[in-house]
N, C-alpha and C positions, 0 to 999 in steps of 0.2 A: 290747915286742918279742917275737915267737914266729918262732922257727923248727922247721921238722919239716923231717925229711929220712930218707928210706926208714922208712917207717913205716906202719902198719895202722890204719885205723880202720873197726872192724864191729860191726855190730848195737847200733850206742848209740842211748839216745832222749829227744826233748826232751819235756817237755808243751806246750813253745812256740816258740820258737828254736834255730837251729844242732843237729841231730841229733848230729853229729859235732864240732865246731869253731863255739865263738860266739867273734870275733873284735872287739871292741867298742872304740873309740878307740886302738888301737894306732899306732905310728908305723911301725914295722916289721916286716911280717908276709910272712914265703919259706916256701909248701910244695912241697916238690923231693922226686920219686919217690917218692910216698905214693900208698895206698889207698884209696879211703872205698869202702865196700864195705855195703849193708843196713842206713843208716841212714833215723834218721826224725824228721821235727820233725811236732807239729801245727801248727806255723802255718808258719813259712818257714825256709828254708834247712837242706833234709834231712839233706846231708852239713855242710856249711858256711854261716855266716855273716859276712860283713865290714860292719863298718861304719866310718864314720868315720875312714878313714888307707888308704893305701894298700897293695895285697896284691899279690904277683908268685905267682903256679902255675906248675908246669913240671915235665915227667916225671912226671905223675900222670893216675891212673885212679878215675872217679867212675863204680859201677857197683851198680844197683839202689839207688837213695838215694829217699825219698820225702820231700813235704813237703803240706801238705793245700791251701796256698793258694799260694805261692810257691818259684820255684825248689828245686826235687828235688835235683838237685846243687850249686846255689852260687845264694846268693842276695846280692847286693853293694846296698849303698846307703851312697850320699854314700863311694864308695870310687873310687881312681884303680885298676882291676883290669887284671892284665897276664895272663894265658892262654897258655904255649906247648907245643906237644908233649903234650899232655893228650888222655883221653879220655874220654866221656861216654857211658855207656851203658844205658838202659834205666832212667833216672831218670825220675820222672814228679812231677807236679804241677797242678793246675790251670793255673796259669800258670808258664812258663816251665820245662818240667822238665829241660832239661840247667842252665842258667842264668839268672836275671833279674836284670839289674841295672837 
């Protein structure tokens, strides 16, 4: 289980996965009125990563996050992903740079 709630994530960096947040077989995962702000992964998910369980976002701002191949702010697989009230801005990626799932 992870929860973040009003919370900052900036300038972190993967060499691989999740810049910000690697989220890996969790059952329960809420981020609520968070930041990700100038992360970066080399390979996917600049700000965040989920995999494997399902994730809810909401009242959060994913802004300037980069990733080299996948999703720049949120990169999901084999994840039930819930999205609301969120923003996405200026993230970039080869593919998918607000989000790829």
């Amino acid at each position: 289980t992870i929860h973040v709630d009003d919370s900052l994530f900036q300038g972190n960096r993967s060499t691989d996965w999740g810049g910000g947040l690697l989220a890996f077989g969790m059952d329960d995962v809420r981020i609520v009125d968070t930041v990700f702000q100038q992360n970066s992964a080399a390979s996917i998910g600049g700000a965040a990563h989920f995999s494997e369980g399902p994730a809810l976002i909401s009242g959060t701002r994913f802004i300037s996050n980069t990733a080299t191949h996948f999703g720049g702010g949120v990169y999901a697989d084999i994840t039930d992903l819930t999205v609301g009230n969120s923003d996405f801005i200026s993230n970039t990626a080869d593919f998918g740079g607000g989000i790829f799932a």
